[in-house]
N, C-alpha and C positions, 0 to 999 in steps of 0.2 A: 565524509564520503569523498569522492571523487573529487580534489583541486576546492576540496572545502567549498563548493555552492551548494552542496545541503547538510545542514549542521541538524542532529537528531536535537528534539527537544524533550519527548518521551518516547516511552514505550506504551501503546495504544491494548495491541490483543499478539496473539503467537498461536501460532500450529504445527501442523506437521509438518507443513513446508519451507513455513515464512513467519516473521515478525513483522507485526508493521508498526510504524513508528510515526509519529508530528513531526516534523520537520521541517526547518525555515530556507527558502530557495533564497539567496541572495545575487542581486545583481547591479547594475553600473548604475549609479550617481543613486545610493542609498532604495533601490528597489529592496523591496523584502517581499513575501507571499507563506504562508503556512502550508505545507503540501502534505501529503499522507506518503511515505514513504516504505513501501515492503519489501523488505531483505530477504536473501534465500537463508535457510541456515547455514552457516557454515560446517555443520557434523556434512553437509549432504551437497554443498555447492561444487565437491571435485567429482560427485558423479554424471557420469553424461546424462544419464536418460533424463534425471531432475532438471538437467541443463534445460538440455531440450524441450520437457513442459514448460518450464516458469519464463523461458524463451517465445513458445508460441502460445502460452498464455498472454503475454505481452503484444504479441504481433498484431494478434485477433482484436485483443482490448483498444487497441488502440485505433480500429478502425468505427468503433461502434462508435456513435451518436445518436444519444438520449437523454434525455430529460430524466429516464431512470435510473440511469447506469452513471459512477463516477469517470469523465474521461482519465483517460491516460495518457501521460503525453512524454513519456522520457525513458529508456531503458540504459541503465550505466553497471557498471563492474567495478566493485571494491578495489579497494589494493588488496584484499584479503584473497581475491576471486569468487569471491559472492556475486551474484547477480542481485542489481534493485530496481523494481519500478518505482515510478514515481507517478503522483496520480490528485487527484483533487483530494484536499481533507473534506469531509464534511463533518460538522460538529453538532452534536446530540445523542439521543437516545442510541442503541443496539437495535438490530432487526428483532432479535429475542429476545430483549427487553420489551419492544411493543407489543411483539405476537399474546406471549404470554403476561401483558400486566405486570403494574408493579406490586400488585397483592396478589402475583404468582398464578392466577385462573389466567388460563384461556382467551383472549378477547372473541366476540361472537362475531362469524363471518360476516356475517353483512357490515 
């Protein structure tokens, strides 16, 4: 990515928007950190309007703080002209992984 301080390590999940990726943030006198990294796609990063969401998706994210919510703390642009956030990884399970159990029922609300 951008001057090489986030080098992708995988590919995590994709959608219609975005891919998001693990990513290692590197910085001065051997920092490293693992971050969650989500690209625009490139089929859709030359339209404006997409700009424009995945732009104030960002704006917004990055003002929340919570204990629920992953922060965001970086908005950059490819050499490609993609748009990336950049954002806390957190590692485990899927939200829909949990909802629905790993033998596929339902988990009960309570």
């Amino acid at each position: 990515m951008a001057e090489q301080r986030y080098r992708v390590v995988e590919r995590i999940a994709s959608g219609g928007m975005a891919t998001v990726y693990a990513a290692r943030v590197r910085g001065a006198q051997g920092f490293e950190k693992l971050v969650a990294l989500k690209r625009m796609l490139p089929a859709i990063s030359a339209d404006v309007e997409f700009q424009k969401m995945f732009l104030d998706e960002g704006r917004l994210a990055a003002h929340i703080r919570s204990s629920y919510v992953v922060s965001t703390f970086d908005l950059q642009r490819h050499d490609d002209g993609s748009l990336y956030l950049v954002m806390d990884l957190v590692i485990g399970a899927s939200l829909a992984y949990i909802l629905h159990g790993s033998a596929g029922t339902p988990l009960p609300v309570p």
